[in-house]
N, C-alpha and C positions, 0 to 999 in steps of 0.2 A: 724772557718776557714774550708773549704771542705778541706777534703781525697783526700788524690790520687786516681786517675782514677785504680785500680785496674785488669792488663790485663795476660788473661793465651792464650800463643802461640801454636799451635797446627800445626807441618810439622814434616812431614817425616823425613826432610834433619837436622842430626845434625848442619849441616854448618849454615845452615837458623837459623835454635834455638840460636844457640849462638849469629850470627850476629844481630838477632831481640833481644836478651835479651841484651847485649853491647848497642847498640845504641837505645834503649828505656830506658835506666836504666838513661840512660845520660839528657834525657826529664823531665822537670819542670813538676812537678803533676800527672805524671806515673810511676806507680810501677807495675813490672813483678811480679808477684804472683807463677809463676812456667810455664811449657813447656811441651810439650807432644807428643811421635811420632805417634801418632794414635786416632783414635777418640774414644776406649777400655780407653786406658788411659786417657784420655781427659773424660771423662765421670764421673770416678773416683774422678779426680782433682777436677772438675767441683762443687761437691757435699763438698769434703772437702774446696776447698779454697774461691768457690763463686767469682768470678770472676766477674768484670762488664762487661767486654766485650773481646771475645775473636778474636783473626786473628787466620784464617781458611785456610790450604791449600784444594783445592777440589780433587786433585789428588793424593791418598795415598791408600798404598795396606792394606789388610784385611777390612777395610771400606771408600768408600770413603766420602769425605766430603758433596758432596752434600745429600748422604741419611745421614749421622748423624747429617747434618741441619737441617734437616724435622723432622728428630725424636726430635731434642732439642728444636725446633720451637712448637713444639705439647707437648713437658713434661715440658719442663722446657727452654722460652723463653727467647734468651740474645740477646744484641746488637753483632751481627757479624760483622767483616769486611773480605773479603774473597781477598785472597794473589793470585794471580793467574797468573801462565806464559802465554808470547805475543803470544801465540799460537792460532791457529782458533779453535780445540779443548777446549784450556784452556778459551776462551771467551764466545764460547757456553754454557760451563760448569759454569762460571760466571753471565753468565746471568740467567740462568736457579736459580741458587743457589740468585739472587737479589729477582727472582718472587717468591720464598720461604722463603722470611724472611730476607733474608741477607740484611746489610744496606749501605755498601760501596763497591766496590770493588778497590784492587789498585794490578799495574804490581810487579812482582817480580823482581830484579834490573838486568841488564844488561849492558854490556860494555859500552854502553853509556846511563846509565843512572844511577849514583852511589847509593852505599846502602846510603852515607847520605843523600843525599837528597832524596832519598825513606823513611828515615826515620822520615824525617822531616816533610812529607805529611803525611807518616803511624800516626803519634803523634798528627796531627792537627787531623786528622780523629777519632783516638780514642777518644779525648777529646771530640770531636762533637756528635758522637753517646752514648756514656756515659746516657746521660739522653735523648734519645730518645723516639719516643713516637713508643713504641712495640704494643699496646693493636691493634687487626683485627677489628678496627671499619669499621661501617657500610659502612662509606663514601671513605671508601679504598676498602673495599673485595666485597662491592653488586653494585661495578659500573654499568654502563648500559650495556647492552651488545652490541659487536662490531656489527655495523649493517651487512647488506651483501652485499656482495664484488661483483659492476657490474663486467660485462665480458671484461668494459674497461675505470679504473678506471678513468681518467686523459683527459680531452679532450686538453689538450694542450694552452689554452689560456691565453698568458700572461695577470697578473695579475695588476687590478692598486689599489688593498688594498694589505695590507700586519700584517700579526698574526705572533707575535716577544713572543718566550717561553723560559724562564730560568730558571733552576732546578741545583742541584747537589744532597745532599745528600738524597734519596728517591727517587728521579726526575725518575727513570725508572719507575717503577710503575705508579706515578701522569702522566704521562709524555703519559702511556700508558692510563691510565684513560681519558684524554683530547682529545688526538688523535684518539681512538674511536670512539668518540661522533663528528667525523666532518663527513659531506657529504661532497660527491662524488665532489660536486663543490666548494667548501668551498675555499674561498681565498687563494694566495698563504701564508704556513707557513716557517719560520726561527725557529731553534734550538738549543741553547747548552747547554747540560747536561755534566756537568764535568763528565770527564769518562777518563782512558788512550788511547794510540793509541794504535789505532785495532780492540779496543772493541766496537767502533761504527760501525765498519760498521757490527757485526753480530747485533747490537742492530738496525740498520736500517733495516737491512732483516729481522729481527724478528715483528717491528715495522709492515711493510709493509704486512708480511702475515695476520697482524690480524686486518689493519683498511679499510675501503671503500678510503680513498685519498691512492695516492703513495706515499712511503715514503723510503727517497735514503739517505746515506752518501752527503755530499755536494763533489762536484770537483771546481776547480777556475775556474770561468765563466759562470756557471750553471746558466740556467733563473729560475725566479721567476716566477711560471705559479700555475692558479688556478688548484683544488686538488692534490698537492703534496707539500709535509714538505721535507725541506734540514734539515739534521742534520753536526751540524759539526762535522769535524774529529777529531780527538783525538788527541792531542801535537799542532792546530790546530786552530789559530783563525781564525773566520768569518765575515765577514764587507756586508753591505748592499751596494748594487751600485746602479746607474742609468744612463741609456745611450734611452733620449727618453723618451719616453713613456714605454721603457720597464727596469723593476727593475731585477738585476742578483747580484752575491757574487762574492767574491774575498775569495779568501782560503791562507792563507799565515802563515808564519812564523813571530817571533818577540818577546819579552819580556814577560815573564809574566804579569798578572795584575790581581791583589790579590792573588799571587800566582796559576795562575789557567791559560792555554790555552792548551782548548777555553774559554773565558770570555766572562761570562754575559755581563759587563760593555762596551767592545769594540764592540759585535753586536747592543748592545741597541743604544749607542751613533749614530752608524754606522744609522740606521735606523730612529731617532733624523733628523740627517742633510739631509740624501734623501728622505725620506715615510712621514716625519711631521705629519700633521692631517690625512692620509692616511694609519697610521698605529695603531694596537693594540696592546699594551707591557704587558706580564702577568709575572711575579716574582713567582717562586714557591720555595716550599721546597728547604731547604739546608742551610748549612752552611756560617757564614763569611756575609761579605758584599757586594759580587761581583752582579752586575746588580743592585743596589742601587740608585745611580747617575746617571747610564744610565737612568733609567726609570723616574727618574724626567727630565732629557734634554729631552725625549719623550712627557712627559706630557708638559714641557715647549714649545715643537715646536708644542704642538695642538694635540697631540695623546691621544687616553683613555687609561687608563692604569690599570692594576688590580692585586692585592697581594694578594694569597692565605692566608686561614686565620689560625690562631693558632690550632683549635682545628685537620684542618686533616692534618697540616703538621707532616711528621715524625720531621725534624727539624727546627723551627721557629729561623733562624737565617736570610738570605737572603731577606724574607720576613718582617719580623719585620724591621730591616733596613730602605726598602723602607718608612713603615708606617711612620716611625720617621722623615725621611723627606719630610715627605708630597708628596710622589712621586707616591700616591697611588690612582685611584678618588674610587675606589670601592676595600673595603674586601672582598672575597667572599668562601665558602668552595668550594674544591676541584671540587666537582659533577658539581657544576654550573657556574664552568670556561668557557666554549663552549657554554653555550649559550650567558651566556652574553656579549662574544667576538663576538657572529654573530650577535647579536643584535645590537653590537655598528660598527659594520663593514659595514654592509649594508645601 
């Protein structure tokens, strides 16, 4: 019978410590191993209790968390999940701290949004990264490099193919690995990376300075026009439309589904019913089952479709899924996501 998921807390804020050891103690298969206000003490811990994975605040005085990520990232790699306030600050710092090893990020709770059910995402997330795949393989760290950026990315032209992308846990990185690798004309792209709200739109501006298409937070109504990727927004699902000849989103509110908005599952489906054989569905890294059944309703209305494979996903949950149900026409590693999506696109 597996162990418990083994987790040491790391925040400044007593309040936070106790609330995260209370309502994690309370979770089926994790166990708090101890807490730390600093990443001095945390370092400590670290060696004595060995910890599978730790929550990380980035904002704490004497060190802050993003440098004792790098430094634990480089001596002594663990599965992070990094706890971070909805602040523009706190997200840039968040992202920054993803491109350095971190594996999740989630919001710190706020009045409208309770510590339980922060904790109950916090629990599913530690379980997830737990057995993550940490090792800087090749097919993650020596991607291609981001080509160069015309003086005018986007010529405007709505698009009649359409590239449908689903990631969560890792999906920034893969996410940015993919979107590199498109030119400047490259079909209009759809995206959601489970993420909280807010933290997409620095992750679309950061997206956006480093690939040749444009690449925006989505708004409701926004067209689908070749080289430029919608991300969705954060708390935040996204639906594919069609008015014509020309394909645009809908940004809306609404239920969860699999616990997750934005979901996989409702853009896929979305895209399914208006894009059919006109669209591309790629499955990536991440947890759970979300975008599973979309992508086979994709493959079933005539669309190619394609599921990253075991060896570069950090977690082969989302993916593995789709395999299972045959919703997959092609496995393929991370690297050669983008081509094989413009090959089957054009």
């Amino acid at each position: 019978m597996r162990e418990n998921v083994r987790v040491l807390i790391v925040d400044d804020s007593a309040v936070v410590r106790k609330v995260f050891r209370e309502q994690l103690s309370r979770e089926k298969g994790i166990e708090v191993v101890g807490t730390a206000p600093d990443p001095y003490v945390a370092r400590d811990k670290i060696v004595k209790l060995k910890p599978d994975v730790i929550t990380l605040d980035i904002e704490m005085p004497r060190m802050d968390g993003l440098t004792f990520l790098k430094k634990l990232m480089r001596y002594y790699p663990l599965p992070v999940i990094i706890v971070s306030s909805l602040t523009q600050k706190g997200s840039q710092l968040a992202l920054d701290a993803l491109s350095s090893g971190a594996l999740e990020v989630i919001a710190k709770p706020t009045s409208s949004y309770s510590v339980e059910d922060m904790s109950v995402q916090l629990a599913e997330k530690i379980r997830a990264v737990a057995h993550a795949r940490l090792s800087s393989s090749p097919e993650l760290s020596n991607s291609a490099p981001a080509p160069s950026v015309p003086a005018s990315k986007s010529l405007a032209v709505t698009t009649n193919k359409v590239i449908a992308l689903g990631a969560s846990t890792g999906g920034t990185e893969a996410l940015k690995v993919v979107l590199t690798q498109m030119p400047p004309n490259a079909p209009g792209i759809v995206v959601v990376q489970h993420m909280p709200a807010k933290f997409t739109t620095s992750f679309a501006k950061r997206l956006d300075e480093l690939c040749a298409i444009h690449v925006k937070e989505a708004q409701d109504g926004d067209s689908i026009v070749n080289g430029q990727a919608l991300i969705a927004p954060g708390n935040y699902h996204m639906l594919l439309r069609r008015s014509g000849a020309r394909y645009y989103v809908r940004v809306k509110t609404g239920p969860m589904v699999h616990h997750q908005r934005p979901s996989v599952d409702v853009l896929f489906r979305s895209v399914a019913q208006y894009a059919g054989r006109n669209a591309v569905g790629v499955i990536m890294t991440g947890m759970g089952a979300d975008g599973a059944q979309g992508l086979l309703e994709m493959k079933n209305a005539g669309a190619k479709t394609i599921a990253q494979d075991e060896k570069t996903c950090v977690v082969f949950g989302m993916p593995k899924e789709a395999i299972k149900l045959g919703a997959a026409n092609r496995v393929v590693p991370l690297n050669e996501i983008p081509k094989v999506a413009l090959e089957w696109i054009h």
